[in-house]
N, C-alpha and C positions, 0 to 999 in steps of 0.2 A: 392335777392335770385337768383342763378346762378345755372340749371344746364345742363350738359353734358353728351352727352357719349361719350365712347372711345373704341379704338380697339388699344391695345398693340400688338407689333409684333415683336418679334427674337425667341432669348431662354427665353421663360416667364411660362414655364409650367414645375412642375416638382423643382421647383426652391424656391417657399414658394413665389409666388409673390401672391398669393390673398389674403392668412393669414396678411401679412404684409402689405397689400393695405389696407387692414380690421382694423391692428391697427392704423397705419397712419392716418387713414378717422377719426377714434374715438379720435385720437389725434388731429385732427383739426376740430373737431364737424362738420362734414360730412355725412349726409345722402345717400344710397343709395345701391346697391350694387354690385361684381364682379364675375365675372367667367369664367372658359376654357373656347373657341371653338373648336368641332373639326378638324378645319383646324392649328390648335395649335397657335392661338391667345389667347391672353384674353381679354373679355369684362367688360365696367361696365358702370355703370349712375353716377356719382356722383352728388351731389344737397345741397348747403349749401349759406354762405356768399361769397360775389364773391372772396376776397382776397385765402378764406381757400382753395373754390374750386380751384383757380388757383395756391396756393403749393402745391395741392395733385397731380395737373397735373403737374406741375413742380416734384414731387416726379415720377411719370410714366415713366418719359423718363428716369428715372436710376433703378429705381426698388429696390427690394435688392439687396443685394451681388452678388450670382450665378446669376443673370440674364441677358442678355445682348437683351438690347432695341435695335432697328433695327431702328422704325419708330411709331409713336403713329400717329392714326387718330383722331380727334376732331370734332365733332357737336355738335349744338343744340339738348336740349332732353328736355322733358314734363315730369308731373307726379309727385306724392307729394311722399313721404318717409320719412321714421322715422328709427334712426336706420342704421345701415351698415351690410349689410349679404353676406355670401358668397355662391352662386346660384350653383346647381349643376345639373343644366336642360341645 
């Protein structure tokens, strides 16, 4: 079990990047979950099998469509999860 969090950074808000982090993650039996910052980042924990976790991150540096990745941050994260949700705190 592998997980992470992350801080996405360009055009990623506005753009359908957490709805579709959100299918992605349930596509690759990924726990965890995503959401804005207001410095107009997006954050998320992700937590699964190590391979899955690291296509979902491999999925982060492109995003959807309209979004244009800058730069993803990566650390170690704690904490158990079920499930993928989309945070809006």
């Amino acid at each position: 079990m592998k997980t992470q969090h992350l801080r996405i950074h360009g055009r990623v808000q506005g753009v359908w990047f957490r709805e579709s982090m959100r299918i992605e993650a349930e596509r690759l039996a990924v726990s965890g979950w995503v959401r804005n910052t207001p410095d107009g980042a997006v954050e998320a924990v992700v937590q699964g099998q190590v391979s899955a976790v690291d296509a979902l991150i491999a999925w982060a540096h492109k995003g959807p469509p309209l979004a244009r990745v800058e730069r993803v941050e990566i650390a170690a994260a704690d904490g158990r999860f079920s499930g993928f949700m989309k945070r809006v705190d």
